[in-house]
C-alpha positions in Angstrom: 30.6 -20.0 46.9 28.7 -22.3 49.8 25.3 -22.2 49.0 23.0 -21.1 52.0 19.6 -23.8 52.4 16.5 -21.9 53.5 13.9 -23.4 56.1 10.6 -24.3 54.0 8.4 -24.5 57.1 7.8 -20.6 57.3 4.2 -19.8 57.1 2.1 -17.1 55.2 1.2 -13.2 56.8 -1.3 -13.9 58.6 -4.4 -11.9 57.1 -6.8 -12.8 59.9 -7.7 -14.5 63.4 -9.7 -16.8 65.0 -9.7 -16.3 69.0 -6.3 -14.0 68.8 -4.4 -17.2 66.6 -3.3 -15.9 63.3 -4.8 -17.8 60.0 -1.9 -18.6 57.8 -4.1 -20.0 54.9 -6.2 -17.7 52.1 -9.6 -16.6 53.2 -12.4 -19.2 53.7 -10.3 -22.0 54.1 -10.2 -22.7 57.8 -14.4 -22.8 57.4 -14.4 -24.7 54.5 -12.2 -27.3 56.1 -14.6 -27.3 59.0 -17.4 -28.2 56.6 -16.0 -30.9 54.9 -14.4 -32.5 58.4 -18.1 -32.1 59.9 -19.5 -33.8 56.8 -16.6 -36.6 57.0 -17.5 -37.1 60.6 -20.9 -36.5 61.4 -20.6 -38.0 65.1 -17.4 -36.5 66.3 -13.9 -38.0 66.9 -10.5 -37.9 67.1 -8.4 -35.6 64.8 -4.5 -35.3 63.5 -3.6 -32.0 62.5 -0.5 -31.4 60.8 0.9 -28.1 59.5 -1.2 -26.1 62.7 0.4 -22.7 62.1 -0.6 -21.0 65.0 -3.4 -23.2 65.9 -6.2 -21.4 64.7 -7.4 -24.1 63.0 -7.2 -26.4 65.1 -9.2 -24.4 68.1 -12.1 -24.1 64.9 -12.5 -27.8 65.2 -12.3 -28.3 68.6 -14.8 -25.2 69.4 -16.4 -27.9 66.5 -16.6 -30.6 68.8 -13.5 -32.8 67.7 -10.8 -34.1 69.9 -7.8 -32.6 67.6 -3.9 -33.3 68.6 -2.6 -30.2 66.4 1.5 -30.6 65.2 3.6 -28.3 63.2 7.6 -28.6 62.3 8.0 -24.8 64.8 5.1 -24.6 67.0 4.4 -21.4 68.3 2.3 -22.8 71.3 3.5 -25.4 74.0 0.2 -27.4 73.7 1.2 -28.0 69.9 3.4 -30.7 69.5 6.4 -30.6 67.2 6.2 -32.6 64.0 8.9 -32.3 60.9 6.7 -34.1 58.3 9.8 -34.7 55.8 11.5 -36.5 58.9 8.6 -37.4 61.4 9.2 -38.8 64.6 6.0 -40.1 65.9 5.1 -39.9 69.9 2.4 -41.7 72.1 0.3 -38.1 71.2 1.1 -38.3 67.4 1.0 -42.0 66.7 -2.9 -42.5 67.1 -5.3 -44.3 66.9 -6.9 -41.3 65.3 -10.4 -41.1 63.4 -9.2 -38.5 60.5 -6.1 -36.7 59.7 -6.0 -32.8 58.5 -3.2 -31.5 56.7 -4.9 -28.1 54.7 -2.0 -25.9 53.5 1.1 -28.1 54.1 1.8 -30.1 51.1 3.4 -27.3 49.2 6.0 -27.0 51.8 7.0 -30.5 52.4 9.9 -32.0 50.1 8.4 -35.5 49.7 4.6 -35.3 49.6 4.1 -38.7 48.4 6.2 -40.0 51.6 4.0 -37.7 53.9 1.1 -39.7 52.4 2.2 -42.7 53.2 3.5 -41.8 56.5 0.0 -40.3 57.5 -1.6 -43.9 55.8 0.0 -45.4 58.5 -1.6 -44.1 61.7 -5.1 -44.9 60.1 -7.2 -47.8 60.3 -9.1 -49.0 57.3 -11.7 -46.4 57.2 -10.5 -44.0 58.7 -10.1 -40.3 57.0 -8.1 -38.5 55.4 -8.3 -34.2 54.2 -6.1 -32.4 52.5 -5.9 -29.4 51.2 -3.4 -26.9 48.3 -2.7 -24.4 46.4 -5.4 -25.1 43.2 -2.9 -24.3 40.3 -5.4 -25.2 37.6 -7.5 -22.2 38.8 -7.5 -19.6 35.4 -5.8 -16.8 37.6 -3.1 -19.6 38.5 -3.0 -20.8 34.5 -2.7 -17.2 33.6 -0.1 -16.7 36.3 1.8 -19.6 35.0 1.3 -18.4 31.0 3.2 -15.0 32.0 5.5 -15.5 34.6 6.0 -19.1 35.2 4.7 -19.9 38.4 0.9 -20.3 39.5 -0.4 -18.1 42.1 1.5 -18.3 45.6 4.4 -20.0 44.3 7.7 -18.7 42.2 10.5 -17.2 43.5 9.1 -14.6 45.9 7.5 -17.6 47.4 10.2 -20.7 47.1 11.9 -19.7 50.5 9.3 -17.4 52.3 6.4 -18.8 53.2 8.3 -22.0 51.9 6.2 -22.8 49.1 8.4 -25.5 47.4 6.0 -28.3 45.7 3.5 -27.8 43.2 0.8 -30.2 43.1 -2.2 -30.4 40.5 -5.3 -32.5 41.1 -4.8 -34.8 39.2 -1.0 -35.6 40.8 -2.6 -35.0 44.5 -5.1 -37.3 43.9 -2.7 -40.1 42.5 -0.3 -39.7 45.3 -3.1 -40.0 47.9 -4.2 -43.3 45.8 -0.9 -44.8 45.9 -0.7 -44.3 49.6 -3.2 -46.7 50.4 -6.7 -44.4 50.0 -9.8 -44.4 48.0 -13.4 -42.9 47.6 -11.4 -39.8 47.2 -13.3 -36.9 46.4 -12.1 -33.2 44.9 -13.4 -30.2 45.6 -12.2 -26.6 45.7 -12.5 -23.7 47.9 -10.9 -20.5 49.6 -10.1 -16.8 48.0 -7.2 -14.9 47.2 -6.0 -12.2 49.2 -6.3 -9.3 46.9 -8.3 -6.2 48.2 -9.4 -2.8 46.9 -8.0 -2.4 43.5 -6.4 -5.3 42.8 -9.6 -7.4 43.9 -11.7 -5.5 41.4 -8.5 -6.3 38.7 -9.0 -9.8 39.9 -12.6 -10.0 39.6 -12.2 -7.9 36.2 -9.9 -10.5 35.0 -12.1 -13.6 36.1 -15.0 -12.6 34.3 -12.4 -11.9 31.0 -11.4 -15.6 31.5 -15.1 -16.8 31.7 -16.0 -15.0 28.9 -13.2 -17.0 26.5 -14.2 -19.8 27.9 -11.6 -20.8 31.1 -14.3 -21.0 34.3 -13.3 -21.8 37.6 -14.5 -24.6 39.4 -15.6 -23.4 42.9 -17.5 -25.3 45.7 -16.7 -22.5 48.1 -15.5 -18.7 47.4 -13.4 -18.2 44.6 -12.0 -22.0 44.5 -8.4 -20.8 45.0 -7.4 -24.6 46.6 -8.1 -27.6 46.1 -9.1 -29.8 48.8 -9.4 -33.9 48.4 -10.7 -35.7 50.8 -10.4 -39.6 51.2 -10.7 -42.9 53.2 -8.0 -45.2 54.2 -8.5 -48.9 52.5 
């Protein structure tokens, strides 16, 4: 029987907006990423976005005050250009010089996140910035995910081919991977909520404070801490 591949590039329901543009990303993370780009770059510049979604993102750092070329591998917008990060063809807009690039919510779906690193090392200059941001598997509602059914939250079956969530990546493998690339003074933090509501929120929050209590805490710097974000600077 021929096996049938799936696409990986899908994105989350979008849960929210920004300016009409769908956010594919839990809540809070678009404005966390903000934060931490604004603290990266206190004067300004000139911004790679990979993985854009829909753009919403990217119009949050522009309406910022960044100069941001946003990519993604099916862009829903003609003033988004078209990047396959497993495969990626670099243009005059792509290739740079930039002053930081943002990929929040796009490991996970890429097949060779340590080549993506190292592909994205080589539009920067030495000093230059790096974010990125995924899926924080060592949350306790991922570990308790992961002690039941096998698979942190977000990911598993119901999430391999749709939204495309196909590589797990804990801190301390993110942050190696970004070392090997050619980065240092990285720096971990966490941010960003689930998308439970009504019931299942109060379950959640119910469950969280069960953890706490046995001693598993989360680690948050922002909402519930539900990614972890690393930022870094190219050596």
């Amino acid at each position: 029987m021929a096996v049938t591949e799936h696409r990986s590039g899908q994105r989350t329901t979008a849960v929210t907006s920004y300016r009409g543009h769908g956010i594919h990303a839990a809540p809070g993370v678009h404005e966390y990423a903000v934060e931490l780009v604004r603290a990266a770059l206190p004067e300004g510049g000139r911004i790679l976005e990979v993985g854009s979604g829909c753009g919403a993102l990217a119009l949050r750092l522009r309406d910022a005050g960044f100069d941001v070329v946003p990519t993604d591998l099916d862009p829903p917008h003609d003033w988004i250009h078209r990047l396959d990060l497993d495969d990626p063809q670099w243009t005059d807009d792509t290739r740079g010089p930039f002053d930081m690039v943002v990929c929040v919510e796009t490991l996970e779906h890429v097949e060779n996140p340590r080549q993506v690193l190292r592909a994205i090392r080589s539009l920067l200059r030495a000093g230059d910035r790096l974010l990125v941001s995924t899926p924080n598997i060592t949350h306790p509602h991922s570990r308790l995910k992961m002690f039941f059914k096998g698979a942190p939250y977000i990911f598993g079956p119901g999430f391999y081919h749709s939204p495309g969530h196909i590589t797990i990546l804990p801190e301390w493998m993110l942050t190696e991977h970004i070392r090997l690339a050619g980065f240092d003074q990285i720096e971990v933090r966490n941010g960003g909520n689930t998308f439970y509501k009504g019931l299942v929120h109060l379950g959640y929050r119910l469950e969280i404070a069960l953890l706490k209590l046995i001693g598993v805490r989360q680690r948050a710097h922002s909402g519930d801490g539900i990614c972890t974000f690393v930022t870094a600077t190219a050596s």
